[in-house]
C-alpha positions as semicolon CSV with decimal commas, in nm:
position;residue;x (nm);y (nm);z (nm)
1;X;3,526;4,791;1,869
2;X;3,745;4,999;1,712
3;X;3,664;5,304;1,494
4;X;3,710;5,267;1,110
5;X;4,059;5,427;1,009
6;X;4,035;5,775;0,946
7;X;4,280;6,032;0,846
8;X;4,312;6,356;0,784
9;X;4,533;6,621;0,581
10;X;4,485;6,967;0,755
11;X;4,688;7,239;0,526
12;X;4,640;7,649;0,647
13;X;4,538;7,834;0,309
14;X;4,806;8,053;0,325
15;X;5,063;7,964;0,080
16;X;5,090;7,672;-0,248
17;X;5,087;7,339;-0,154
18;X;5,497;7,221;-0,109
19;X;5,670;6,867;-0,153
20;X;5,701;6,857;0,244
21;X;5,255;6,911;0,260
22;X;5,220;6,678;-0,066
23;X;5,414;6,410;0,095
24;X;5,194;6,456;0,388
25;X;4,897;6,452;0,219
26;X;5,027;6,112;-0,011
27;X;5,109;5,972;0,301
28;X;4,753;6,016;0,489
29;X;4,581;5,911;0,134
30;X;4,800;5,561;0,096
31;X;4,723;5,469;0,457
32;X;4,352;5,503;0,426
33;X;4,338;5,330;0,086
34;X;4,566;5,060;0,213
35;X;4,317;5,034;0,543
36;X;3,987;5,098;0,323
37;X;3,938;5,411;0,539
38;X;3,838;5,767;0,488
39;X;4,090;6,012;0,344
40;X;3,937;6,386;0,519
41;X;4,046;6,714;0,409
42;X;4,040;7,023;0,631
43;X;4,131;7,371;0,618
44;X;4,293;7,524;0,952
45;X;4,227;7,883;0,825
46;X;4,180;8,041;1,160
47;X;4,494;8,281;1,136
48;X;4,228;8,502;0,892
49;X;4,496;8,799;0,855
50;X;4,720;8,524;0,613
51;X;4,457;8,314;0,495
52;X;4,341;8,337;0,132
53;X;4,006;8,190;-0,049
54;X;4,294;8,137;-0,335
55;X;4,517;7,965;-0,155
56;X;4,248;7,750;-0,043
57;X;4,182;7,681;-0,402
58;X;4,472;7,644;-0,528
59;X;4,571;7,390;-0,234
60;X;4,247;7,147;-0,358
61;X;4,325;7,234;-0,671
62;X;4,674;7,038;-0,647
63;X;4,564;6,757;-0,454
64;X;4,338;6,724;-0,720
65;X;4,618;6,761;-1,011
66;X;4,805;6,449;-0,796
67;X;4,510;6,200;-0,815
68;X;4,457;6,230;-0,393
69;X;4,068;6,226;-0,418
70;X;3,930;6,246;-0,034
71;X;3,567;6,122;0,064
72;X;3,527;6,407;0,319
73;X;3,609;6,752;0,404
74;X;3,581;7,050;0,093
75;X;3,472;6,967;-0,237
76;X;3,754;7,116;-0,487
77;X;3,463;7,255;-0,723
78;X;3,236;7,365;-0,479
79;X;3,391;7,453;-0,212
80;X;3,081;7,299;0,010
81;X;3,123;7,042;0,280
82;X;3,107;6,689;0,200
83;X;3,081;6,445;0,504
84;X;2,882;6,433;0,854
85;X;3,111;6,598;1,113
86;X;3,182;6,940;0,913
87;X;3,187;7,248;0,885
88;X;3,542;7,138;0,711
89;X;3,658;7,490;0,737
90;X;3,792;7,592;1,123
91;X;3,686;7,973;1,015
92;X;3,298;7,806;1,046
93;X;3,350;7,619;1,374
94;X;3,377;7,931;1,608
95;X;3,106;7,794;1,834
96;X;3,203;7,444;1,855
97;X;3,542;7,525;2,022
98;X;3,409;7,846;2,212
99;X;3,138;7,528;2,333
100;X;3,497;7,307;2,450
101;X;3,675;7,578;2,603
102;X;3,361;7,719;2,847
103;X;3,374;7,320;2,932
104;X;3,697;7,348;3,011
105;X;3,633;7,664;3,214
106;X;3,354;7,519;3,426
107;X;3,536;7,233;3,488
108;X;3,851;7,431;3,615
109;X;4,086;7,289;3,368
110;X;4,153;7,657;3,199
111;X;4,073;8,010;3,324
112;X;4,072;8,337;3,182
113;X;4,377;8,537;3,182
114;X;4,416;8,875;3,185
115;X;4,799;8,960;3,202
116;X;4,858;9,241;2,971
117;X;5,161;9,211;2,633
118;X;5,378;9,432;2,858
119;X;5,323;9,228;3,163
120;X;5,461;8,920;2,975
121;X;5,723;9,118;2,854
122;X;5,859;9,189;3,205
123;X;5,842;8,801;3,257
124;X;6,014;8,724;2,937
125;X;6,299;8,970;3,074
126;X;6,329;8,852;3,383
127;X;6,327;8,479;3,206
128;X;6,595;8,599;2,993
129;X;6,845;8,756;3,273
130;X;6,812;8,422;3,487
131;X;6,909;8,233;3,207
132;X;6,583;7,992;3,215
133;X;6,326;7,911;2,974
134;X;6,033;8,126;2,976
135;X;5,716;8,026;3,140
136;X;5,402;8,229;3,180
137;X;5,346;8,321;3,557
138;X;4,961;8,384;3,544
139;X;4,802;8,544;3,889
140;X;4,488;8,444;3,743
141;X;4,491;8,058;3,736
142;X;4,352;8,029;4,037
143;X;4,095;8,323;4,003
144;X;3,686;8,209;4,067
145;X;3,544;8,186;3,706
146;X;3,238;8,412;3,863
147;X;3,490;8,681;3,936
148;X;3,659;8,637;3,579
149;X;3,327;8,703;3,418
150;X;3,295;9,026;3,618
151;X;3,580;9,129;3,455
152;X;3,486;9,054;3,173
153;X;3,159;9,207;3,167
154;X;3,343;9,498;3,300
155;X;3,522;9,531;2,965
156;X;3,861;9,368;3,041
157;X;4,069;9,179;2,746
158;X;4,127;8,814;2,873
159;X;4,283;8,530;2,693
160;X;4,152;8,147;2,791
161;X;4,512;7,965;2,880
162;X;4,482;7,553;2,943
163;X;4,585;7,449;3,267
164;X;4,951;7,260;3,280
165;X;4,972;7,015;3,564
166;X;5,149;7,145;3,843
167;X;5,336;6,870;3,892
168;X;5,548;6,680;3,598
169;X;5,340;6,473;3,409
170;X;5,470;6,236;3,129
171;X;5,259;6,239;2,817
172;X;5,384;5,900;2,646
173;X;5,284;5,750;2,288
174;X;5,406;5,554;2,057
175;X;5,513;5,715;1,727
176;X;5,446;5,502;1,435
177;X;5,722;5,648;1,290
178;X;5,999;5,719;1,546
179;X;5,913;5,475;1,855
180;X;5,866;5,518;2,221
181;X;5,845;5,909;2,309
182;X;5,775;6,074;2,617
183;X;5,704;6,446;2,702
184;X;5,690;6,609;3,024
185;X;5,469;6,834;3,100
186;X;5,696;7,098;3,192
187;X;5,776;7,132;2,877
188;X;5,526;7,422;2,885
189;X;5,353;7,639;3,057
190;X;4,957;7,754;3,078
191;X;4,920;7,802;2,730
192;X;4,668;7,974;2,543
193;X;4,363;7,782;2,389
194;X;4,122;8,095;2,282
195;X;4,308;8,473;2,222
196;X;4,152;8,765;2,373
197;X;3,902;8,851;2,053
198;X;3,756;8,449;2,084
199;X;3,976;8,316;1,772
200;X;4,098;7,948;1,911
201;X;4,459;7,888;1,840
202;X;4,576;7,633;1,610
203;X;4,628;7,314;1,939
204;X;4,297;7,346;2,060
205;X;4,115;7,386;1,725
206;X;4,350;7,055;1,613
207;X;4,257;6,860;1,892
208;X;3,876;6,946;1,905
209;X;3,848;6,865;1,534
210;X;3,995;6,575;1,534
211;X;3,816;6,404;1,810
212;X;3,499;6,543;1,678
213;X;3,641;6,424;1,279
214;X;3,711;6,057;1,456
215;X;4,047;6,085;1,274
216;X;4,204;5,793;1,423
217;X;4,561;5,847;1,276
218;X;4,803;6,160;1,260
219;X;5,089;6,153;1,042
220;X;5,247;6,488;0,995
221;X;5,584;6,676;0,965
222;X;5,825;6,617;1,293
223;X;5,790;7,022;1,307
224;X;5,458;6,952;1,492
225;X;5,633;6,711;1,762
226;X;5,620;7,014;1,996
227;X;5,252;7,062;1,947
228;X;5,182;6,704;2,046
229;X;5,201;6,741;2,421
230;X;4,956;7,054;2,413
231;X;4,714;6,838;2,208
232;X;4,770;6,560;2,455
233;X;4,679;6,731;2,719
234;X;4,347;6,897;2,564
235;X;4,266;6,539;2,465
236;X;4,311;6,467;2,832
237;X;4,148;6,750;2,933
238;X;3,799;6,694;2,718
239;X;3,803;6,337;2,796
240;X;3,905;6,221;2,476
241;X;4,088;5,907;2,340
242;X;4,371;6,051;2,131
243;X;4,480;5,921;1,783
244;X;4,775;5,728;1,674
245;X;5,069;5,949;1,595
246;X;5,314;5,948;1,344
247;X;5,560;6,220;1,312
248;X;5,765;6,231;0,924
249;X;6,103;6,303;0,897
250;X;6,203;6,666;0,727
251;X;6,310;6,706;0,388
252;X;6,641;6,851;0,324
253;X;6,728;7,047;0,006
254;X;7,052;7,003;-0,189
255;X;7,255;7,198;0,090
256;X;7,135;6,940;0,363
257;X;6,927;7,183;0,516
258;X;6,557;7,201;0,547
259;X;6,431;7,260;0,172
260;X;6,317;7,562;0,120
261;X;6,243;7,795;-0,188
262;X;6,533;7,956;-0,107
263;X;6,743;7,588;-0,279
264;X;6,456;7,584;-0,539
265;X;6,094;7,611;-0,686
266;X;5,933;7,335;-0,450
267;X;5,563;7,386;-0,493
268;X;5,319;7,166;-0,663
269;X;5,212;7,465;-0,871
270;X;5,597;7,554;-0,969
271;X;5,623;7,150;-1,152
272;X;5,286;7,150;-1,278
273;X;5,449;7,445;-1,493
274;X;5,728;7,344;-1,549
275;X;5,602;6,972;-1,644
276;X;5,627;6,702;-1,404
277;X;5,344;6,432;-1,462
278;X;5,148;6,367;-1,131
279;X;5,238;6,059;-1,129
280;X;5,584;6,112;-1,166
281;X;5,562;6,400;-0,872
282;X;5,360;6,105;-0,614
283;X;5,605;5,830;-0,709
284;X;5,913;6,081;-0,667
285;X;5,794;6,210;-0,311
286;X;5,628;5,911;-0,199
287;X;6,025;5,774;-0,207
288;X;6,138;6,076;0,073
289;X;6,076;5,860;0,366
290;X;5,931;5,547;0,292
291;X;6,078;5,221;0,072
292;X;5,904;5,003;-0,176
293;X;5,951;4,655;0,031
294;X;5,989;4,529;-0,311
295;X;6,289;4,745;-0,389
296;X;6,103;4,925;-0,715
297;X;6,123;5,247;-0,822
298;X;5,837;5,302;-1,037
299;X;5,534;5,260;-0,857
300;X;5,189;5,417;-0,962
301;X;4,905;5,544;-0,668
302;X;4,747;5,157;-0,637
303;X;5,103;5,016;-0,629
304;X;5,184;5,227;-0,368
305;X;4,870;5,146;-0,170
306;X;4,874;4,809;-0,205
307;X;5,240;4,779;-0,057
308;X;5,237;5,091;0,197
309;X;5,280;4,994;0,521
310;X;5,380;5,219;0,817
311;X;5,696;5,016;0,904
312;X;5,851;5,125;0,644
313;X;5,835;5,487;0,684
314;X;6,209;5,627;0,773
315;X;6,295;5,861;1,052
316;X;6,607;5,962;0,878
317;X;6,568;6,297;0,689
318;X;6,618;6,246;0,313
319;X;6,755;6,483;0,085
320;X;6,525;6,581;-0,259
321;X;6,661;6,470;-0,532
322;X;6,605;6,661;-0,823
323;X;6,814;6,454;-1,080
324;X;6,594;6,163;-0,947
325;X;6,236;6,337;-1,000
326;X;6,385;6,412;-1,369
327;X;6,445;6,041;-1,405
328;X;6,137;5,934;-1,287
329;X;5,973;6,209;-1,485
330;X;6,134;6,075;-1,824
331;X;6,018;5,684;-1,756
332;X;5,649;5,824;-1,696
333;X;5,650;6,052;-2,048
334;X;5,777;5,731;-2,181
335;X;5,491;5,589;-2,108
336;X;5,254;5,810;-2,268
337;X;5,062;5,725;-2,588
338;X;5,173;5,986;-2,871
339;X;4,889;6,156;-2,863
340;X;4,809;6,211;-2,521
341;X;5,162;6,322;-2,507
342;X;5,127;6,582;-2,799
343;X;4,823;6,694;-2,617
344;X;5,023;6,765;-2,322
345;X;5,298;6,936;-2,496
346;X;5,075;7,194;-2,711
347;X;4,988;7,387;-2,426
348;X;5,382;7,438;-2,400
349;X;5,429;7,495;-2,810
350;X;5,138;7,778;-2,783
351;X;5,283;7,937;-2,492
352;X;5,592;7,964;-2,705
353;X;5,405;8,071;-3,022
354;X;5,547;7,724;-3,227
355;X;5,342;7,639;-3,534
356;X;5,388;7,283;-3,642
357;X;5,183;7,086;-3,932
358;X;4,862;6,938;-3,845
359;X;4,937;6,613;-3,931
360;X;4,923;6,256;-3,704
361;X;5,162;6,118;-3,911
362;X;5,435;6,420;-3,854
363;X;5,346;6,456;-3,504
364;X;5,408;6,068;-3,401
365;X;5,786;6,086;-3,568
366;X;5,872;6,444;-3,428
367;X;5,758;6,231;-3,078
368;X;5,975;5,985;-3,166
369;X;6,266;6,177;-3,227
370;X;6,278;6,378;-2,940
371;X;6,060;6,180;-2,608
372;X;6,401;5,956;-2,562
373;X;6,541;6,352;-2,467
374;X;6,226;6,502;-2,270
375;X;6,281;6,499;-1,911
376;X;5,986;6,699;-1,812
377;X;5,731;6,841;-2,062
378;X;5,856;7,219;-2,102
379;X;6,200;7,050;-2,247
380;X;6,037;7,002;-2,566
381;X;5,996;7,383;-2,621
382;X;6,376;7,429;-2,690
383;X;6,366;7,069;-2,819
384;X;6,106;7,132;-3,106
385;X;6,150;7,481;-3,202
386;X;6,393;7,404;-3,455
387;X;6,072;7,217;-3,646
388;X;5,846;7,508;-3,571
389;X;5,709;7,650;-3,885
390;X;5,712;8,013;-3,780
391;X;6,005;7,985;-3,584
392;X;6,371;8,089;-3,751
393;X;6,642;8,292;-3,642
394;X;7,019;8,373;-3,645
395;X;7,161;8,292;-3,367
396;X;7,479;8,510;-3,248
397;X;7,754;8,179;-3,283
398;X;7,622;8,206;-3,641
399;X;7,771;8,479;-3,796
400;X;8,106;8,323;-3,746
401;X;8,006;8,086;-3,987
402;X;7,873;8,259;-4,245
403;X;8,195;8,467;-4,259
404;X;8,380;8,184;-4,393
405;X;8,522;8,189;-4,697
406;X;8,245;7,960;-4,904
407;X;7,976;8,005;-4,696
408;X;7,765;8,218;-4,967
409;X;7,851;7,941;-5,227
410;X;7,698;7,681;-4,994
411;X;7,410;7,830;-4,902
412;X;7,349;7,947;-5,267
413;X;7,394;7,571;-5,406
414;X;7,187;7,445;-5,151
415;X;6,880;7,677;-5,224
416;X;6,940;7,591;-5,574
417;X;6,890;7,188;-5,531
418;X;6,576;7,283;-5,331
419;X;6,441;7,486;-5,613
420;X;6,522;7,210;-5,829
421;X;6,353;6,933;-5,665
422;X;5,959;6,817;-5,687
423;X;5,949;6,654;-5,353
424;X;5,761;6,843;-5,084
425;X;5,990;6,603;-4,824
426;X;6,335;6,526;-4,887
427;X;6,414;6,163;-4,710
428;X;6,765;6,125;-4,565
429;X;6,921;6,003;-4,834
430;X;6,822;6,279;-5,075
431;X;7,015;6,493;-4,775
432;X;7,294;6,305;-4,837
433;X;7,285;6,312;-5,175
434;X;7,265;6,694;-5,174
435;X;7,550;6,682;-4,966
436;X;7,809;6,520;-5,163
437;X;7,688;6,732;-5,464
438;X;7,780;7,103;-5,291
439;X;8,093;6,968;-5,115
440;X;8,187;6,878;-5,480
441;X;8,019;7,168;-5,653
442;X;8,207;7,409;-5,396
443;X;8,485;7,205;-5,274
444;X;8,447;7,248;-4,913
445;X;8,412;6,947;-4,619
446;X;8,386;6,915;-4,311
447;X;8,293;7,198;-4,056
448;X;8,265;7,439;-4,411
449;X;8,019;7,195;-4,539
450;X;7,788;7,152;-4,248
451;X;7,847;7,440;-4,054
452;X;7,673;7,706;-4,325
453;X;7,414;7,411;-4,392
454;X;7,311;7,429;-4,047
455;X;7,279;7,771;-3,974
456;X;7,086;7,770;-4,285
457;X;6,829;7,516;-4,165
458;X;6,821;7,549;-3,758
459;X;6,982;7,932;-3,746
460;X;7,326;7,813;-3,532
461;X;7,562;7,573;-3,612
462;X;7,501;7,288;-3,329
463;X;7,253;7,158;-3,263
464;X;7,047;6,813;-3,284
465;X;7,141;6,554;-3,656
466;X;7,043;6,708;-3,940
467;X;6,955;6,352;-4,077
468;X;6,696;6,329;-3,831
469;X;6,518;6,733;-3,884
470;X;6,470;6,739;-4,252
471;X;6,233;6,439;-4,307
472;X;6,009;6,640;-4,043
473;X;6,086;7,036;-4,276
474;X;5,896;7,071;-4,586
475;X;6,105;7,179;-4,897
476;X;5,914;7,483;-4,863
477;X;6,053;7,562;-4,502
478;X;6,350;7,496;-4,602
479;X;6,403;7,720;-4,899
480;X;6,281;8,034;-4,672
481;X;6,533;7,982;-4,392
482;X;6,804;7,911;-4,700
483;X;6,671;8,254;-4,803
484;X;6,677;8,460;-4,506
485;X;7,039;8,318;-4,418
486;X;7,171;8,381;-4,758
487;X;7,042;8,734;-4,753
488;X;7,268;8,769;-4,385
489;X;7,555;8,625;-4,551
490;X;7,577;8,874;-4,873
C-alpha cells in the first residue's frame, strides 16, 4: 500500500520569501489539499555562514500572510517542531546524516577524501587546457576505510565524496511536469556528501530528509534538475524508494529573462507593503504555470484546490505580469466589505500622517468614491490625501494659476459664500450654485473659474471632480485652505 501523499516546501533562511519560492510553496500546499495529504515545512539552513533566525521568520511569517497553513514542520509562532519525523530544522539533524553517511562508508558506497583545494585546482587546470568538463580524480576512492580512519585520527582534513558508478548508469523518472527524463551518471563525478568540518551538503541532507519525512512528491524549480541525479543516486545508495518528481518551469521578468530584483521588488514582503491582498498574490502566481481547466481567472485557495491537478502544470516559462497582479489585485479590494477595507487602508493613512473624520457614514462614501481607482492598497494614500484633514499644500503647477488676472477675486468670493453659509456640508448642487454666482460676480469661466477654485480646495489645479470632494470637506476645511491660498495669492 501506498504511503499517504506527502509534500514538502524546503526554503534556506537566507533571504525573503520570492514569487518563484511562493509559487513553490502554493504549488506543494494545493497538491496535498487536493490529495487530503500533509503539507511539511522544512528549513535547509545548513549553509550557517548565510542563514538567519530572521529570515527564518520572516519566511513562516509569509507563508502565513498567504493562507498556506502546513500540518508539519516549524510552528510560525513558536518556532518548535510540530510532527513525528523532526527535528524540522537540518541545523538539528547533524547526527542523523553523519548516521547515513558512516552507512554509506561501511558499505563502500563513499570514502573519505583527502585531496587538498590546491590539488583540485591542478585538476580543474588541467580540465580546463584539455577542453573537457571537470571531474574530480580522487586517489582515495579505493583507499581501506581502516586506513582512512588512521588518517584521520592522525589529524588529516577529509571530505566524505559518494561513489559515482564507474560505468554509465541511466537514472530515469518520470517528471510530472516535463515527461520522460533520463540522466547519466556521468554527468558527475564523486561528489561530496559531508565537507571536511562534518556539515552535510545540501543533496545528501535533501535526500536523507525526505526519505526519513516520507515526502512522497517533489515539485520544485527546474534549477534543481541537476541535483536530481545526485539525490537519485543517494536514494539508491541508502536503499530508498525515491519520490515522484516534478520540476516547475522558471519565471521570467518583463525582459524575458529569469526575474530577478534586478526587473523589480519580487518578494512577498516587498507586496505585503506595498498592498497586494494574499489572495490576490496566490491567485496571481498560482496562474505562472498552471491553468484553471475551467478557463477562470479569479480563483480563491479552495477553488484552486478543488480543480488543481498536476496535468495542468506548464513546462513553458511564463513571464510575470505585473499589469495582471494589479488587475487581479483591484477585483479582490472590490470585494472587500467597507470596513474591513478602511481597516486595511488606515495603516497606510497613518503611515502618511492623514487625518480623516471619524465617521462610518463619511468613511463608506470616501470608499465609494475612490475603490473603483485602488489597484493595490497604498494607491489610496495619493488617492485620499486631498480629503485629509491635516493635509494641504501648494503645489508648484499652482502658482501659475494664482497669477492670473482674477484669481484673488475668485478665491476672495469664494471664502465669502463659505462664510456666509450655515451648512457644515455643502451638497453638489450648492457647489454649483456657488459656481455660477463667482463666474457672474467676477466674470471669469472656464479654466479662470475652476482653476483658482481648485488650487484653493486640493492645492493644484488637476486633479480628481470637484463635485465628488466637497460633499466629503466640511465648510470648515474648506474656508482654511481658501485662506491659506488667498494669503499666497496677495
Amino acid at each position: 500500500m501506498s504511503n499517504p501523499v506527502t509534500v514538502r516546501f524546503a526554503p534556506s533562511p537566507t533571504g525573503s520569501l520570492h514569487i518563484g519560492g511562493a509559487r513553490t510553496a502554493l504549488y506543494n500546499y494545493l497538491f496535498a489539499k487536493k490529495n487530503n495529504g500533509t503539507f511539511l515545512v522544512r528549513i535547509e539552513d545548513t549553509d550557517q555562514s548565510r542563514s538567519t533566525a530572521l529570515s527564518m521568520k520572516t519566511i513562516l511569517a509569509d507563508l502565513t500572510w498567504l493562507g498556506l497553513s502546513w500540518q508539519e514542520g516549524i510552528d510560525a509562532n513558536t518556532l518548535a517542531d510540530i510532527g513525528t519525523t523532526g527535528p524540522y530544522k537540518q541545523s538539528e539533524r547533524q547526527d542523523i546524516y553523519k548516521t547515513y553517511a558512516d552507512k554509506l562508508l561501511a558499505e563502500g558506497k563513499a570514502y573519505y577524501c583527502f585531496l587538498t583545494d590546491e590539488e583540485m585546482d591542478v585538476q580543474r587546470a588541467q580540465a580546463k587546457a584539455e577542453k573537457r568538463p571537470y571531474k574530480v580524480n580522487s586517489p582515495y576512492r579505493d583507499l581501506p576505510l581502516d586506513e582512512a580512519k588512521r588518517k584521520l585520527d592522525n589529524g588529516d582534513a577529509a571530505t566524505v565524496r559518494y561513489k559515482t558508478p564507474l560505468n554509465q548508469q541511466d537514472f530515469e523518472f518520470n517528471d510530472l511536469v516535463r515527461g520522460h527524463i533520463s540522466l547519466p551518471s556521468t554527468m558527475v563525478g564523486d561528489f561530496v556528501i559531508l565537507r571536511s568540518d562534518g556539515m552535510p551538503v545540501y543533496n545528501f541532507c535533501c535526500a536523507v530528509d525526505d526519505a526519513l519525512m516520507k515526502i512522497t512528491h517533489v515539485f520544485r524549480g527546474e534549477e534543481h534538475l541537476p541535483n536530481t541525479l545526485r539525490q537519485l543516486m543517494i536514494y539508491q545508495g541508502l536503499g530508498f524508494v525515491p519520490p515522484q518528481f516534478g520540476h516547475l518551469s522558471i519565471i521570467l521578468g518583463e525582459s524575458r529573462k529569469k526575474l530577478s530584483k534586478r526587473d523589480q521588488d519580487v518578494s512577498c514582503e516587498d507586496f505585503r507593503q506595498k498592498g497586494y491582498l494574499p489572495e490576490a498574490l496566490n491567485n496571481a502566481i498560482a496562474l505562472l504555470g498552471w491553468s484553471d481547466p475551467k478557463g477562470r481567472d479569479i480563483l480563491t485557495l479552495d477553488e484552486m484546490s478543488e480543480v488543481f491537478e498536476v496535468k495542468n502544470l506548464n513546462a513553458a516559462a511564463p513571464v510575470f505580469d505585473l499589469k495582471k497582479l494589479n488587475w487581479i489585485n483591484a477585483q479582490y479590494i472590490r470585494k472587500l466589505s467597507p470596513k474591513v477595507l478602511w481597516s486595511k487602508l488606515l495603516p497606510y493613512f497613518q503611515a502618511a500622517k492623514l487625518t480623516f473624520p471619524d465617521d462610518l457614514s463619511w468613511q463608506n462614501n470616501a470608499l465609494a468614491l475612490f475603490t473603483p481607482e485602488l489597484e493595490t492598497l497604498d494607491n489610496a494614500v495619493a488617492l485620499f490625501t486631498p480629503l485629509a484633514e491635516n493635509q494641504f499644500t501648494l503645489a508648484d503647477d499652482a502658482k501659475e494659476v494664482l497669477g492670473f488676472d482674477k484669481s484673488f477675486a475668485v478665491i476672495s468670493t469664494w471664502l465669502e459664500y463659505l462664510d456666509q453659509t450655515d451648512k457644515e456640508v455643502l451638497t453638489e448642487q450648492d457647489f454649483n450654485d456657488a459656481l455660477d454666482a463667482i463666474k457672474v460676480q467676477c466674470e471669469v469661466k472656464g479654466k479662470f473659474l475652476f482653476m483658482p477654485i481648485r488650487v484653493a480646495i486640493i492645492g493644484k489645479p488637476h486633479g480628481p471632480e470637484l463635485k465628488q470632494l466637497i460633499p466629503l470637506l466640511s465648510c470648515t476645511v474648506l474656508k482654511n485652505r481658501a485662506k491659506v491660498t488667498l494669503k499666497a495669492c496677495s
